[in-house]
Every structure is written in structure tokens, then in C-alpha cells.
mmCIF file of the C-alpha atoms, coordinates in Angstrom:
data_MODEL
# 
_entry.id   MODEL 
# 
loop_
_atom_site.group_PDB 
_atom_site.id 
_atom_site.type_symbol 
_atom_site.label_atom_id 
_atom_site.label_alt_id 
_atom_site.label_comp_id 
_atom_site.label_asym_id 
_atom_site.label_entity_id 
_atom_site.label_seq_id 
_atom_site.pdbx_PDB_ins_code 
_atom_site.Cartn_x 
_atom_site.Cartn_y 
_atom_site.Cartn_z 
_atom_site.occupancy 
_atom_site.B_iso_or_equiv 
_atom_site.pdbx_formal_charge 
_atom_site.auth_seq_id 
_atom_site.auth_comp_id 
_atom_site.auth_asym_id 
_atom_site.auth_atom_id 
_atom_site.pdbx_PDB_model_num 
ATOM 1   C CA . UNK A 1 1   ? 144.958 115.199 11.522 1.00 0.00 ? 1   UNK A CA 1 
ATOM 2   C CA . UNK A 1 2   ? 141.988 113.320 10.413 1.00 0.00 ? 2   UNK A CA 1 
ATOM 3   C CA . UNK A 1 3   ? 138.016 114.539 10.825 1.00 0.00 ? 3   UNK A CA 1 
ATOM 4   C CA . UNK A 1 4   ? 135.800 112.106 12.547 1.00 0.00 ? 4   UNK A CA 1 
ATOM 5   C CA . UNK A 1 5   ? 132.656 112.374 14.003 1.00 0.00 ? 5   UNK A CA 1 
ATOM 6   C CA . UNK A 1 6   ? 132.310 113.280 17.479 1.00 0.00 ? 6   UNK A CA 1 
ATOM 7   C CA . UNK A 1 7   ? 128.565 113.609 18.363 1.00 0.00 ? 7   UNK A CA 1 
ATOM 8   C CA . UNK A 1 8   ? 125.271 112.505 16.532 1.00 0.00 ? 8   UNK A CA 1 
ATOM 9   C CA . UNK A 1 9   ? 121.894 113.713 17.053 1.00 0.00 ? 9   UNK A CA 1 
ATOM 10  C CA . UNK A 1 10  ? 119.177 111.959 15.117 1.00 0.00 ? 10  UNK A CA 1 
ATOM 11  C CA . UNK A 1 11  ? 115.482 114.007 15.276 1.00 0.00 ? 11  UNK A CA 1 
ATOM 12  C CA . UNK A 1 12  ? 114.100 111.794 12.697 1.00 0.00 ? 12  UNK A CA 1 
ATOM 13  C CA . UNK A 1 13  ? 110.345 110.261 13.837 1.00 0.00 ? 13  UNK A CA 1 
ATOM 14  C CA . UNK A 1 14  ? 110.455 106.874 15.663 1.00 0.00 ? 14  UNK A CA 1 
ATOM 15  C CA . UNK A 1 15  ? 109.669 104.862 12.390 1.00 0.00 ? 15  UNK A CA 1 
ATOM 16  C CA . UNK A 1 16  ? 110.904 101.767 10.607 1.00 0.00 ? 16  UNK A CA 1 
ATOM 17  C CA . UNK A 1 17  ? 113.140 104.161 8.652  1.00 0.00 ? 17  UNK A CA 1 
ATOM 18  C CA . UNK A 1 18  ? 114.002 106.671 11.395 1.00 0.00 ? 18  UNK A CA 1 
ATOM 19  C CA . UNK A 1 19  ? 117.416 104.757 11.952 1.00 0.00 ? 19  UNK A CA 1 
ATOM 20  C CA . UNK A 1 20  ? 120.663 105.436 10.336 1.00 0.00 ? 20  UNK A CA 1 
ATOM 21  C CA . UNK A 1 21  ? 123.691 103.650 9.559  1.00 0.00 ? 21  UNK A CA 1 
ATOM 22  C CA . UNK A 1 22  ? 126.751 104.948 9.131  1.00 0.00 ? 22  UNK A CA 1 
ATOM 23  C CA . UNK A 1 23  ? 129.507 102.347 6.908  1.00 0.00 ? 23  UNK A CA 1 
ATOM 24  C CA . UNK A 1 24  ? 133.008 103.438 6.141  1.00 0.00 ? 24  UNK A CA 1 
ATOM 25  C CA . UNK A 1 25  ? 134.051 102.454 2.194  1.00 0.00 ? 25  UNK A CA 1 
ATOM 26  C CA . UNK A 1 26  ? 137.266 103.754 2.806  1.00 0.00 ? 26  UNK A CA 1 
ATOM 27  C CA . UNK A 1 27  ? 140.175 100.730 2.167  1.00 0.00 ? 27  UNK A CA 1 
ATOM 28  C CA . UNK A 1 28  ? 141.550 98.858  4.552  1.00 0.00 ? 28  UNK A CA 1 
ATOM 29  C CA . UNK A 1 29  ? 137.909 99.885  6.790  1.00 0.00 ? 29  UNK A CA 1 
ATOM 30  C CA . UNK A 1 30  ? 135.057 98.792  4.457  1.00 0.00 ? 30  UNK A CA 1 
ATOM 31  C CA . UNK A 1 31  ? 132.166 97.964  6.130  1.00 0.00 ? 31  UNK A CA 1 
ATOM 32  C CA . UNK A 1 32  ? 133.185 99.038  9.515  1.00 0.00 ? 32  UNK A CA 1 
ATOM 33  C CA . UNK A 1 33  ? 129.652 100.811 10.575 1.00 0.00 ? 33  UNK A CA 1 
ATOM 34  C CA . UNK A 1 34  ? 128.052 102.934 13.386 1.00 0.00 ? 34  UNK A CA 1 
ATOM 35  C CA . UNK A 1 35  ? 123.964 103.429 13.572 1.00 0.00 ? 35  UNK A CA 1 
ATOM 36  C CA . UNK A 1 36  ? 121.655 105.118 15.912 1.00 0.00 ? 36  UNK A CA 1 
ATOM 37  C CA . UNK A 1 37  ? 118.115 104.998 16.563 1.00 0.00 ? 37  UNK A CA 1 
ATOM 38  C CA . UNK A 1 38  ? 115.715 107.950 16.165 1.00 0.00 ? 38  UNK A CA 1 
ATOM 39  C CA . UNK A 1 39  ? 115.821 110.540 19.391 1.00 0.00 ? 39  UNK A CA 1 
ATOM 40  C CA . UNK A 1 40  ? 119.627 109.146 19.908 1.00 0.00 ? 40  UNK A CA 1 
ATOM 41  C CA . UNK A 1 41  ? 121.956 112.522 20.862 1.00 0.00 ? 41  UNK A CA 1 
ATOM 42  C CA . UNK A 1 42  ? 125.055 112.247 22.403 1.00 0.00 ? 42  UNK A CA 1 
ATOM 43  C CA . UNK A 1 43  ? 128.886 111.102 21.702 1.00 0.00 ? 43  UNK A CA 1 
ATOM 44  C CA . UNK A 1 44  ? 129.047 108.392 19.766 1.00 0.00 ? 44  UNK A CA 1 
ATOM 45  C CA . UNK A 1 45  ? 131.895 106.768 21.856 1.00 0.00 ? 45  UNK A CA 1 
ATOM 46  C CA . UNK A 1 46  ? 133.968 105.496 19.001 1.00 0.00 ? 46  UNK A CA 1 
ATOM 47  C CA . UNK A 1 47  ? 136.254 106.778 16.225 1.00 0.00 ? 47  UNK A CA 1 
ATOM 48  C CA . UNK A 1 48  ? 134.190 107.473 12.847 1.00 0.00 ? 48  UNK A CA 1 
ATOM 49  C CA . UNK A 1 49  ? 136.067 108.564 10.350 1.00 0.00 ? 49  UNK A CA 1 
ATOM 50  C CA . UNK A 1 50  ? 135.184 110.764 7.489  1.00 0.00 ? 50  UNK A CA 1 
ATOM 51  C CA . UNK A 1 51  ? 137.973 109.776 5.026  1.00 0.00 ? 51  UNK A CA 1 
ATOM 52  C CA . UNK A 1 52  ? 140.052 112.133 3.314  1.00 0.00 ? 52  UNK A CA 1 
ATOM 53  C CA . UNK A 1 53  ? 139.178 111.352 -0.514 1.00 0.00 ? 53  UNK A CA 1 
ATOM 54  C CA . UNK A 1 54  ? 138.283 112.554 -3.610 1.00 0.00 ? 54  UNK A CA 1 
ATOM 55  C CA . UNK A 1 55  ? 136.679 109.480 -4.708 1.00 0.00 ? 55  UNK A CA 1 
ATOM 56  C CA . UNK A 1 56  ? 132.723 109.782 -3.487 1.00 0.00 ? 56  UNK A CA 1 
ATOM 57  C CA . UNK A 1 57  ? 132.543 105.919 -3.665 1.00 0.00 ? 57  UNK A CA 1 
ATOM 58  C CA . UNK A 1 58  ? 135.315 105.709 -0.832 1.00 0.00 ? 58  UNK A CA 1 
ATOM 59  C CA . UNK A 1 59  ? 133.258 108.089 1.587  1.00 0.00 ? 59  UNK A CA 1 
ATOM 60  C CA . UNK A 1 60  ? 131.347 107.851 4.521  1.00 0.00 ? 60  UNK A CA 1 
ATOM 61  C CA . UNK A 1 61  ? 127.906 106.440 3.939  1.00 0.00 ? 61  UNK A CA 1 
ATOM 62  C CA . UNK A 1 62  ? 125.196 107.503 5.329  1.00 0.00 ? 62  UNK A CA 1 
ATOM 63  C CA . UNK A 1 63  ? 121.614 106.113 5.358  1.00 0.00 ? 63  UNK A CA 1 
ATOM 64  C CA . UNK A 1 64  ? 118.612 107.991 6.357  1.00 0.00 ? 64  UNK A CA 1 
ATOM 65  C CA . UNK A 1 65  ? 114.791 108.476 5.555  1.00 0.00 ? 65  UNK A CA 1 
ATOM 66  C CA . UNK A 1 66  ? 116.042 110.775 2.371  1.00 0.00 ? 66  UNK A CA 1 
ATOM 67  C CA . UNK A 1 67  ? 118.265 108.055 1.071  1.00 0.00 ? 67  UNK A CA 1 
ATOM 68  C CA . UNK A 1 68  ? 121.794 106.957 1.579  1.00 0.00 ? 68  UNK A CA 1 
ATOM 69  C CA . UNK A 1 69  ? 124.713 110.407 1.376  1.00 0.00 ? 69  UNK A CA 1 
ATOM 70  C CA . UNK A 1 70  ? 128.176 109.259 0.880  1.00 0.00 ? 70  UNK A CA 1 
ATOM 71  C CA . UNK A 1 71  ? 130.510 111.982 2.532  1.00 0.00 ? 71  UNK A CA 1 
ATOM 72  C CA . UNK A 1 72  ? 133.712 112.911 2.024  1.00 0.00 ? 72  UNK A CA 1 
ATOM 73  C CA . UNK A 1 73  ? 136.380 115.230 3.618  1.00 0.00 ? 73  UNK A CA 1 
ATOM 74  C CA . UNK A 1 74  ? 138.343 116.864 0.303  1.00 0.00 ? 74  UNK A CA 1 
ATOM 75  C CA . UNK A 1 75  ? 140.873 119.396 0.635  1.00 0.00 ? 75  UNK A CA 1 
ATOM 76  C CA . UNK A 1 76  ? 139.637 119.932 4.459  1.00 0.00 ? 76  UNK A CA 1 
ATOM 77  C CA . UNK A 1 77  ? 136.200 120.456 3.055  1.00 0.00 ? 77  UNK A CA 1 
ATOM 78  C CA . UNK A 1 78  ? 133.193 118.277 4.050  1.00 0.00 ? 78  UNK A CA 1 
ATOM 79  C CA . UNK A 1 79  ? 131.037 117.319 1.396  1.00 0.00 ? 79  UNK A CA 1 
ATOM 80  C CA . UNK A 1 80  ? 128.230 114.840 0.457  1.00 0.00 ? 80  UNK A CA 1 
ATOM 81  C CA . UNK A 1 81  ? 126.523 113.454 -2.326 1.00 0.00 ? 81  UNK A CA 1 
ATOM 82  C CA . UNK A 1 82  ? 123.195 112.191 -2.389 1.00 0.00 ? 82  UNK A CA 1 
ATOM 83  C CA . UNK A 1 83  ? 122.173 109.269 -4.041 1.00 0.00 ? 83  UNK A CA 1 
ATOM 84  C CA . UNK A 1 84  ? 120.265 110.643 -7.507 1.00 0.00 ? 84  UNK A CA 1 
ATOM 85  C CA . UNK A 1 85  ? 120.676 113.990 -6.520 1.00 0.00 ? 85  UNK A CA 1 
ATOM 86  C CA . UNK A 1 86  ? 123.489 116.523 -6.127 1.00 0.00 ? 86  UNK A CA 1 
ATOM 87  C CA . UNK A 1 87  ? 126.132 117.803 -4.046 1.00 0.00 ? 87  UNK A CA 1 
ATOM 88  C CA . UNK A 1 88  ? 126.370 119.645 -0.752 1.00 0.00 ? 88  UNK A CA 1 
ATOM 89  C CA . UNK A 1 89  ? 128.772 120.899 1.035  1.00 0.00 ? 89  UNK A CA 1 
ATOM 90  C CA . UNK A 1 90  ? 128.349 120.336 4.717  1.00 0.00 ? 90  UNK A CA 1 
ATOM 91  C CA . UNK A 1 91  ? 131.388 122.456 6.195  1.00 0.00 ? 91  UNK A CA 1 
ATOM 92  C CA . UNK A 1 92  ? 133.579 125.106 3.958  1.00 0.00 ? 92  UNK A CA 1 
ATOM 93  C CA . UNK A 1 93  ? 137.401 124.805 4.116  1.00 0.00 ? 93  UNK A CA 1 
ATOM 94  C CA . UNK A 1 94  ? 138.445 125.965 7.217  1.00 0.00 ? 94  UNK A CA 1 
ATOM 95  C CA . UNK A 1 95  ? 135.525 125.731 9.425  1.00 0.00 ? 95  UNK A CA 1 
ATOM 96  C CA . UNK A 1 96  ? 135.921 122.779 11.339 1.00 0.00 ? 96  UNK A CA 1 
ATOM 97  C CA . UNK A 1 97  ? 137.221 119.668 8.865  1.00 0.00 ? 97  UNK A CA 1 
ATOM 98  C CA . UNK A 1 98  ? 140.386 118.010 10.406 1.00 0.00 ? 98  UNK A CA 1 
ATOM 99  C CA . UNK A 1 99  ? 138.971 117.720 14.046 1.00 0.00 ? 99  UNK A CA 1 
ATOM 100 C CA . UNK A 1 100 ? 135.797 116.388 15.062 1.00 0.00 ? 100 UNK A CA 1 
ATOM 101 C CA . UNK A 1 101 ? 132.488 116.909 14.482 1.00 0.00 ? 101 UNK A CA 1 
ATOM 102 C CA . UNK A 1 102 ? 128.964 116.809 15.080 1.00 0.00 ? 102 UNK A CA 1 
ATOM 103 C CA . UNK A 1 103 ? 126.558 115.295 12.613 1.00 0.00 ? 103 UNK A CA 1 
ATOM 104 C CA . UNK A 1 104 ? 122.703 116.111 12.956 1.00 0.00 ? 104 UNK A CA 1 
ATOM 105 C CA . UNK A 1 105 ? 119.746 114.472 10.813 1.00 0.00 ? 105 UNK A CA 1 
ATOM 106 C CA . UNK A 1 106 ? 116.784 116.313 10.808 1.00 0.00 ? 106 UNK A CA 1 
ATOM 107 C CA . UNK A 1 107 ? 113.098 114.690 10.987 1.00 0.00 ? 107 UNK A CA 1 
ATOM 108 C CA . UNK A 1 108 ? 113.384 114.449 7.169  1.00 0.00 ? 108 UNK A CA 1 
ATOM 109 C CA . UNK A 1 109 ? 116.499 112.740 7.271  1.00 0.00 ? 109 UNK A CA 1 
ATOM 110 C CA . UNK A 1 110 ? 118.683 115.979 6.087  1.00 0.00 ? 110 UNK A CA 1 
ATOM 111 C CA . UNK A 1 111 ? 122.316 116.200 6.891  1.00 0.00 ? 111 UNK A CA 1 
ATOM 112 C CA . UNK A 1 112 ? 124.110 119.118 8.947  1.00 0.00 ? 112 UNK A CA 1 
ATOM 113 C CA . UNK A 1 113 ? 127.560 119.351 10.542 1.00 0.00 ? 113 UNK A CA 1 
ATOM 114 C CA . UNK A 1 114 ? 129.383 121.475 12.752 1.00 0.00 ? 114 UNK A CA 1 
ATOM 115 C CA . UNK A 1 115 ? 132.491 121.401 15.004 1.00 0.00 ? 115 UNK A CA 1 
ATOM 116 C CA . UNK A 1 116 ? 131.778 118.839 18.136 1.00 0.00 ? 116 UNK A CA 1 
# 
């Protein structure tokens, strides 16, 4: 079973930077991308993956206004790193990684997940 985003709901400000993008780096999928405009919330109507890695540089990457976050599902744990700054985990083992999920950015561009 692999975790993939269900849902998005994006609260950043209707800005030139309120958009995100969302590009797989896994192989075999670089490149393939999702994005949504600020005030979007709903299901994203396609498969995005969150692949199942230990390599940060093979993640999900995500853009926002606080930079770009390249996520990761390790050991059925969803994590993230920030460009420049440092880790997060965004769901603990066990609480919803290998299903899908729902990914909100706040009006600062912060990242939180949850079981869809």
C-alpha cells in the first residue's frame, strides 16, 4: 500500500506566491506535478504519490510562500524537509501513512497532514 494525497486545502493569501506546486522526484515519475491556487479545497482528483524513500532528494516537492519542502514517506512515517531549515515530521508511524491523505498549507505557507 502506497500513501498519496487525497485532498488539498490551500489558505494561503491570493498573491503571486500563494500557489503551490507539487513535483514528484521519485524515478521512473520525475517531474510529474500537481498545483493549486490559493482558496483551492477539495480532492485533488488524481493519484499523488508521496514516495516511500529514504533519500529526501527523491521526495515529494512541495513549493509554497515558506519555500519549497521535499516530503517523504519512511518507514510509514511522513516527513519533510525544508529547504535551509530542518526536519518535521508531518504524521508519526502509524497514524495515517500508507493510505491517503490530506495536505493543508496555511496562510504562511506551513505544511500539515492528516488522514483524507
Amino acid at each position: 500500500m502506497f500513501t498519496n494525497i487525497k485532498t488539498v486545502t490551500n489558505q494561503q493569501p491570493s498573491t503571486s506566491n500563494g500557489d503551490v506546486a507539487f513535483v514528484n522526484h521519485q524515478p521512473g515519475h520525475v517531474g510529474e506535478s500537481w498545483a493549486c491556487s490559493p482558496g483551492f479545497s477539495g480532492d485533488i482528483g488524481r493519484y499523488l504519490p508521496v514516495p516511500q524513500t529514504d533519500d529526501i532528494s527523491e521526495g515529494l516537492w512541495i513549493y509554497t510562500m515558506r519555500g519549497l519542502c521535499k516530503v517523504i514517506d519512511n518507514d510509514w512515517m511522513i516527513s519533510g524537509q525544508w529547504f535551509g531549515g530542518s526536519e518535521e515530521i508531518f504524521i508519526k508511524p502509524g497514524e495515517g501513512a500508507g493510505g491517503e491523505i490530506q495536505v493543508t498549507i496555511d496562510p504562511q505557507g506551513n505544511l500539515s497532514m492528516g488522514k483524507a
